[in-house]
C-alpha positions as CSV (number, residue, x, y, z in Angstrom):
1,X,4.9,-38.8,9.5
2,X,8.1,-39.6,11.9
3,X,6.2,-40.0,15.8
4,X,8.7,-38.3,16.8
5,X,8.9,-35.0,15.1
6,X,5.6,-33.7,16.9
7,X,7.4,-34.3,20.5
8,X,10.5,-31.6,19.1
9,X,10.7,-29.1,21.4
10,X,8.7,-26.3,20.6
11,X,11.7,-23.7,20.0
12,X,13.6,-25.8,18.1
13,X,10.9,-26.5,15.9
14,X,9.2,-22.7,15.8
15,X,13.3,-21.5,15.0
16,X,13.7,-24.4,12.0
17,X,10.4,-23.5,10.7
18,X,11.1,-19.3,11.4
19,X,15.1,-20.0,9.7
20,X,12.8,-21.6,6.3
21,X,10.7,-18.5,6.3
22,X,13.8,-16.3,6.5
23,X,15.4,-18.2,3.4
24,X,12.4,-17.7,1.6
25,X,12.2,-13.9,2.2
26,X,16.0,-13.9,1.3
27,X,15.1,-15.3,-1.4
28,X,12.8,-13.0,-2.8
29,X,14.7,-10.0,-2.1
30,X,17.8,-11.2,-3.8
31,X,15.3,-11.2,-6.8
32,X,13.8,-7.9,-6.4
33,X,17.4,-6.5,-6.3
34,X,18.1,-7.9,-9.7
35,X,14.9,-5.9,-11.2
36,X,14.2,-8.8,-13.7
37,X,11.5,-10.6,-11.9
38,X,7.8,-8.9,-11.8
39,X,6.8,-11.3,-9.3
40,X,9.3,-10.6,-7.1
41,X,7.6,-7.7,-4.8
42,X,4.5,-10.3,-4.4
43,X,6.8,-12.9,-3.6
44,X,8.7,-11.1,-0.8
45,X,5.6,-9.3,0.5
46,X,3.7,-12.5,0.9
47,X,7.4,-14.3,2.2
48,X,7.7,-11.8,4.8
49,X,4.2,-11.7,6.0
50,X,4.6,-16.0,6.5
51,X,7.9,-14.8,9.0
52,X,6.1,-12.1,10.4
53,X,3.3,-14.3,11.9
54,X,5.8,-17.4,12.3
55,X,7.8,-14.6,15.1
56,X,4.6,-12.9,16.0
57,X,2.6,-16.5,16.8
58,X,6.0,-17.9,18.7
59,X,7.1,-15.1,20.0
60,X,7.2,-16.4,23.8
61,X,9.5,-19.4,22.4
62,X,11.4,-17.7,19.8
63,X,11.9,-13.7,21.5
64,X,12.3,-11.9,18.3
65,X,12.0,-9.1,20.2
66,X,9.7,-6.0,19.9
67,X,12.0,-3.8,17.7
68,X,13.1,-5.9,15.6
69,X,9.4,-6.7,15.3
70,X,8.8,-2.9,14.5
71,X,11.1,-3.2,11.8
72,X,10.0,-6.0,9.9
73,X,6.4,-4.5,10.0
74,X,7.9,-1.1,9.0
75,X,9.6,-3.1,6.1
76,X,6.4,-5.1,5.1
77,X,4.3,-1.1,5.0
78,X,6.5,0.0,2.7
79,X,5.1,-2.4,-0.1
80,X,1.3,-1.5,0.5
81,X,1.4,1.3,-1.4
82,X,2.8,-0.3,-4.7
83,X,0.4,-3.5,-4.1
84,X,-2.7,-1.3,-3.9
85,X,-1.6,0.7,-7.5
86,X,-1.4,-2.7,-8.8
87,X,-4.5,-3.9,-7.7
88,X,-6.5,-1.2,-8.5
89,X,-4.9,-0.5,-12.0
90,X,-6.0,-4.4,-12.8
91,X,-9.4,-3.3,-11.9
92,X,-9.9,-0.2,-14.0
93,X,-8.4,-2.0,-17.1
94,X,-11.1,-4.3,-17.0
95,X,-14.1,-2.1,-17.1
96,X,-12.7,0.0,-19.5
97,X,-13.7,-1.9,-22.5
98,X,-17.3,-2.5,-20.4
99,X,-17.6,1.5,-20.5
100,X,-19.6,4.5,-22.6
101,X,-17.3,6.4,-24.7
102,X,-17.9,9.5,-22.8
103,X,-16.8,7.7,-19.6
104,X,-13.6,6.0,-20.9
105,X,-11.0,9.5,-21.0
106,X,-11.8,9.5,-16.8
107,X,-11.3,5.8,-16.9
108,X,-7.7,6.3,-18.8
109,X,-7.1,9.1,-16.3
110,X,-7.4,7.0,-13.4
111,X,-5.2,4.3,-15.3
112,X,-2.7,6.8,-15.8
113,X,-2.9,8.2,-12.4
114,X,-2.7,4.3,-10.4
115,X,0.0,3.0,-12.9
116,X,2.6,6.7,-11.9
117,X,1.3,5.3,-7.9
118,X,2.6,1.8,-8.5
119,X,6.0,3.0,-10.2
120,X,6.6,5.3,-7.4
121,X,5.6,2.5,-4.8
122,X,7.8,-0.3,-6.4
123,X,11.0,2.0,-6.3
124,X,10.6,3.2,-2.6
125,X,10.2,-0.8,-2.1
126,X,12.7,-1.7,-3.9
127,X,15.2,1.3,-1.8
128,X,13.9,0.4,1.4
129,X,14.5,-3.5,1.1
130,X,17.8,-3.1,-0.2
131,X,18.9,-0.8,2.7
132,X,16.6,-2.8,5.1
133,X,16.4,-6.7,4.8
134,X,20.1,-7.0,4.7
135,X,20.5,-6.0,8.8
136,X,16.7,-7.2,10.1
137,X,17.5,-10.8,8.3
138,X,21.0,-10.5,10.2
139,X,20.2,-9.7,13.4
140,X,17.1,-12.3,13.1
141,X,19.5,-15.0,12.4
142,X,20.8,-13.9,15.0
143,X,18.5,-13.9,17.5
144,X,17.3,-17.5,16.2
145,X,20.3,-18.5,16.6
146,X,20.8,-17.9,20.3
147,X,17.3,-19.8,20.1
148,X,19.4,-23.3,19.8
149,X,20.9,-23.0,23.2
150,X,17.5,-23.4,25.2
151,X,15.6,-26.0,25.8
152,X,11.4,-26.0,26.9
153,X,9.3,-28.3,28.1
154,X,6.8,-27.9,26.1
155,X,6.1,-30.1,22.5
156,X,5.6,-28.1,18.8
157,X,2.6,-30.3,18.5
158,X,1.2,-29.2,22.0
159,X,1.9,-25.1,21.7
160,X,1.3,-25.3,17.5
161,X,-2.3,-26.7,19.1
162,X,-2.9,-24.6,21.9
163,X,-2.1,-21.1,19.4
164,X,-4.4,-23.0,16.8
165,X,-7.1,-22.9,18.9
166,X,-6.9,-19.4,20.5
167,X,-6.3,-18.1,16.9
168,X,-9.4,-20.0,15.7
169,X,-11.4,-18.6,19.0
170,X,-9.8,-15.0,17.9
171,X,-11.7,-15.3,14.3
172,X,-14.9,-16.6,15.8
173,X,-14.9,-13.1,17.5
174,X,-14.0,-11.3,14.6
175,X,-16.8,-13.0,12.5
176,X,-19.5,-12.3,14.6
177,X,-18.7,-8.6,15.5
178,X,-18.2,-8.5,11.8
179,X,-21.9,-10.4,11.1
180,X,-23.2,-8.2,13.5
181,X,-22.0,-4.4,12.4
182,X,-21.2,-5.8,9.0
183,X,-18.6,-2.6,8.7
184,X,-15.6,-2.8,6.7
185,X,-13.3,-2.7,9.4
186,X,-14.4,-5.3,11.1
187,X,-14.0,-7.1,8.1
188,X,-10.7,-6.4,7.6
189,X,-10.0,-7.3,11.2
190,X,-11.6,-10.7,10.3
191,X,-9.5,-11.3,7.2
192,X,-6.2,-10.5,9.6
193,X,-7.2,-13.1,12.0
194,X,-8.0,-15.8,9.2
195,X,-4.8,-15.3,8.0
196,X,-2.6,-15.6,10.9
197,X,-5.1,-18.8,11.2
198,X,-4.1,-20.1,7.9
199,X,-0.4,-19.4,8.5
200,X,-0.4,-21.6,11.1
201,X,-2.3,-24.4,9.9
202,X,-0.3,-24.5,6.5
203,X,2.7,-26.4,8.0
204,X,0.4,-29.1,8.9
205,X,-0.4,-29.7,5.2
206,X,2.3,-31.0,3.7
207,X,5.6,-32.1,4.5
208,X,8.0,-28.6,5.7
209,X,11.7,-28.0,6.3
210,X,12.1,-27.8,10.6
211,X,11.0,-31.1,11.7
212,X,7.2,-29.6,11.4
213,X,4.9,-32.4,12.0
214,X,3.0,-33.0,8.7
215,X,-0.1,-34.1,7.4
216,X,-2.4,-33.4,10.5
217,X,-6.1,-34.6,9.0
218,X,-8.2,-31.9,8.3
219,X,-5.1,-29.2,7.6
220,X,-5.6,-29.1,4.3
221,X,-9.3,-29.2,4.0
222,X,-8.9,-26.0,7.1
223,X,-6.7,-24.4,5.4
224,X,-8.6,-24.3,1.4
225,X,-11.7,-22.4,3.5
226,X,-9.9,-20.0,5.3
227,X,-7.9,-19.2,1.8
228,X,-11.7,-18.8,0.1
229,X,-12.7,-16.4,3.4
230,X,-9.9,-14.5,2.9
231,X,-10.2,-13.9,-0.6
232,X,-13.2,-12.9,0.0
233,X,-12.7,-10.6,2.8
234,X,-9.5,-9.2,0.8
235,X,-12.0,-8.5,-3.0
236,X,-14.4,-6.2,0.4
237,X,-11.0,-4.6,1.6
238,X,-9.5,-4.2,-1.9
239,X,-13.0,-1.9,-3.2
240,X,-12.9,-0.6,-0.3
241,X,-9.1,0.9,-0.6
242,X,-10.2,1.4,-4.5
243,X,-12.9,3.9,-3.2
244,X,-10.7,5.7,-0.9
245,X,-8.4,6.3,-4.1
246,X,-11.0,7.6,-5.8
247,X,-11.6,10.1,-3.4
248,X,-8.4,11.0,-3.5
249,X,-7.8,11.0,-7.3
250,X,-10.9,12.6,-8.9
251,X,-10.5,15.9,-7.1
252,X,-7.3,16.0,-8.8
253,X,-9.0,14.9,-12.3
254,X,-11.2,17.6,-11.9
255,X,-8.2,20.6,-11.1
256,X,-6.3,19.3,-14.0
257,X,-9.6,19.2,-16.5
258,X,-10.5,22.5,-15.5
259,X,-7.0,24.1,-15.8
260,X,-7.1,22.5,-19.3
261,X,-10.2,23.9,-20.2
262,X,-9.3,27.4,-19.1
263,X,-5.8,27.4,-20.8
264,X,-7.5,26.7,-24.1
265,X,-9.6,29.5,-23.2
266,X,-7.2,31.9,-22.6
267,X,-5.1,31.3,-25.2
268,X,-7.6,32.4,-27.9
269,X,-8.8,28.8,-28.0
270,X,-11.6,28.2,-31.4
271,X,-14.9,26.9,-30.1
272,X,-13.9,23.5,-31.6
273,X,-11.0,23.0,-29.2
274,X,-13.1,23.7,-26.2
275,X,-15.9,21.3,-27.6
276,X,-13.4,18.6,-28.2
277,X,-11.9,19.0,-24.8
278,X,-15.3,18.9,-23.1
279,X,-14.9,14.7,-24.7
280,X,-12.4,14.5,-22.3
281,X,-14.4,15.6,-18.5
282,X,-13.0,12.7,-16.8
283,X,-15.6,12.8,-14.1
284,X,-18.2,10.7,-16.1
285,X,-16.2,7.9,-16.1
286,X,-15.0,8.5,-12.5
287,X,-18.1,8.4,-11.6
288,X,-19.0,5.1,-13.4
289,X,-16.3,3.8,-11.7
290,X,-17.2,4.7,-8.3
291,X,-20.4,3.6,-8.5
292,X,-19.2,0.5,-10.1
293,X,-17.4,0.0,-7.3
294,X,-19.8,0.7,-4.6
295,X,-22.1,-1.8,-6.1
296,X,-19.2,-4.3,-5.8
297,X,-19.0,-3.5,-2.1
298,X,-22.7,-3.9,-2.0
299,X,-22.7,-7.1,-3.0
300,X,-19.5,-8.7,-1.3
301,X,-21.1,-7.1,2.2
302,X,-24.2,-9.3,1.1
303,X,-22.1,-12.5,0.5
304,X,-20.5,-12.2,3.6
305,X,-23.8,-11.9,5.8
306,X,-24.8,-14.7,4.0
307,X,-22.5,-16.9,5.0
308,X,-22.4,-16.1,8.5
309,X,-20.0,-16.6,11.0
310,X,-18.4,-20.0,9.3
311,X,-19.3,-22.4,12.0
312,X,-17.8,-25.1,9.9
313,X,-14.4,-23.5,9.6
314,X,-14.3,-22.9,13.1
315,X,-14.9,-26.2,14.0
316,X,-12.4,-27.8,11.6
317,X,-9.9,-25.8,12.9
318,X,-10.6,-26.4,16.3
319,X,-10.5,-30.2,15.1
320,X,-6.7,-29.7,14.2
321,X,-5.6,-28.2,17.2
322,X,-7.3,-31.0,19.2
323,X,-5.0,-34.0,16.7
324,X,-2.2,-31.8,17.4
325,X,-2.4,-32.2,21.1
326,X,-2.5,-35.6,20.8
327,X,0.8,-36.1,19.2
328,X,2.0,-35.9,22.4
329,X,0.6,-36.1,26.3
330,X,2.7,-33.0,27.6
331,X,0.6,-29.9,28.8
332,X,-0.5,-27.2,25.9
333,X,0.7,-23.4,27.1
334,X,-1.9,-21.8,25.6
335,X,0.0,-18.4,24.9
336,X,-1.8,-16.4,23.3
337,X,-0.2,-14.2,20.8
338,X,0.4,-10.4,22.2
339,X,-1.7,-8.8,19.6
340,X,-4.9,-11.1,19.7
């Protein structure tokens, strides 16, 4: 590691790291455009979320400013919709096989119903990045760029620390009001904060475009955890966002079952036809599926209280932040980031 990358001034080295993040979301949206690449949504959502906390963790250094800010979150919504479908479609094609006959037509239903979700979602993404990203990533390039003309007092390795810290003290909070209620929201606010955590740290790991200090002891190790708590806090938030679908969906099953039902009826239907069609009641397998789910809620919620508040983690992280600050003897601001 060069000594004397840590000691970069902390602007110059949020706006080199901040101009890597904006390549990267580039990047992934000139892909998207092409309409080729079925990773590219993923890679752009998870690109821009990188910037997003880059700006919103350096924000008193780099002054994105608060529209702009509004923007790229407005931008990064837009793809929830498309990412959920996705999720949840993955989900339902694996129990199929697991289910009764009876229960598979509501199972196919809600196959049908998440995979029409996730085509509509990818082509309002797909609309709103084309017409967005090109002016956000212009006027943030912009912005950056009037970055290179000040100057601070303050080290990367001495703010990087200081955020580190109160982002690790931010978690601890979340964790325990999570322990304690054990509610899905406040497990979904934990998940936030360990990523913004884990955004970070991950510079510290290896090597990074910006003159980022690398290879920090105990980055690596910090940032693997906070990765397996957030997958697990993401599999809670993911049922849970499957269940509100659900909700949503099977009341619509149900009209469009019934409708069925009563047009073959009308229409002179034979008793055969009506039999037959009664196969295809999609609430059974709904049903299965809910409860399936719920179970899987169940047991994640368990998990969670079982592990506790992560004390470890905590403390590794809290471990990094203290090596950072010793890359360099000039005073921490401990800013803490507007949304903490």
């Amino acid at each position: 590691m060069n000594p004397d990358r840590p000691r970069r001034c902390a602007i110059e080295g949020a706006r080199r790291r901040a101009l890597a993040l904006t390549g990267e979301v580039h990047d992934a949206a000139q892909r998207l455009r092409r309409g080729t690449d079925t990773e590219a949504l993923h890679d752009f959502r998870v690109a821009l979320r990188r910037l997003r906390g880059c700006l919103r963790a350096y924000a008193p250094w780099l002054e994105p400013g608060r529209k702009l800010m509004r923007r790229l979150r407005r931008l990064a919504r837009t793809t929830n919709a498309a990412r959920d479908a996705e999720v949840g479609l993955e989900w339902v094609r694996e129990r199929l096989p697991t289910l009764e006959p009876r229960e598979q037509p509501g199972a196919r239903w809600l196959a049908a119903y998440l995979e029409a979700r996730r085509s509509r979602g990818y082509r309002r993404a797909r609309t709103r990045i084309r017409h967005c990203w090109p002016r956000l990533e212009a006027r943030l390039r912009e912005r950056l760029a009037a970055g290179a003309t000040r100057t601070c007092v303050e080290s990367l390795a001495a703010v990087s620390g200081a955020l580190i810290l109160s982002h690790a003290d931010a978690l601890e909070r979340a964790l325990v009001m999570r322990d304690a209620g054990a509610h899905d929201r406040q497990a979904h606010r934990a998940r936030i904060r360990g990523k913004r955590l884990r955004y970070l740290l991950e510079p510290f790991c290896a090597r990074m475009p910006g003159g980022i200090p690398a290879g920090v002891p105990g980055a690596a190790e910090t940032v693997a955890a906070l990765k397996s708590l957030q997958d697990e806090l993401g599999d809670l938030q993911d049922t849970r966002t499957l269940l509100d679908m659900l909700r949503t969906a099977t009341p619509d099953a149900a009209a469009a079952y019934g409708r069925r039902v009563v047009e073959i009826a009308l229409g002179a239907g034979t008793e055969t036809q009506l039999r037959l069609a009664r196969h295809d009641d999609p609430l059974p397998g709904l049903l299965a599926l809910a409860r399936a789910a719920a179970a899987r809620r169940a047991e994640r919620r368990a998990a969670l209280r079982a592990h506790g508040t992560h004390r470890d983690l905590i403390d590794a992280a809290r471990g990094v932040a203290a090596r950072l600050t010793t890359f360099d003897t000039a005073p921490a601001l401990r800013a803490v980031s507007r949304n903490d």
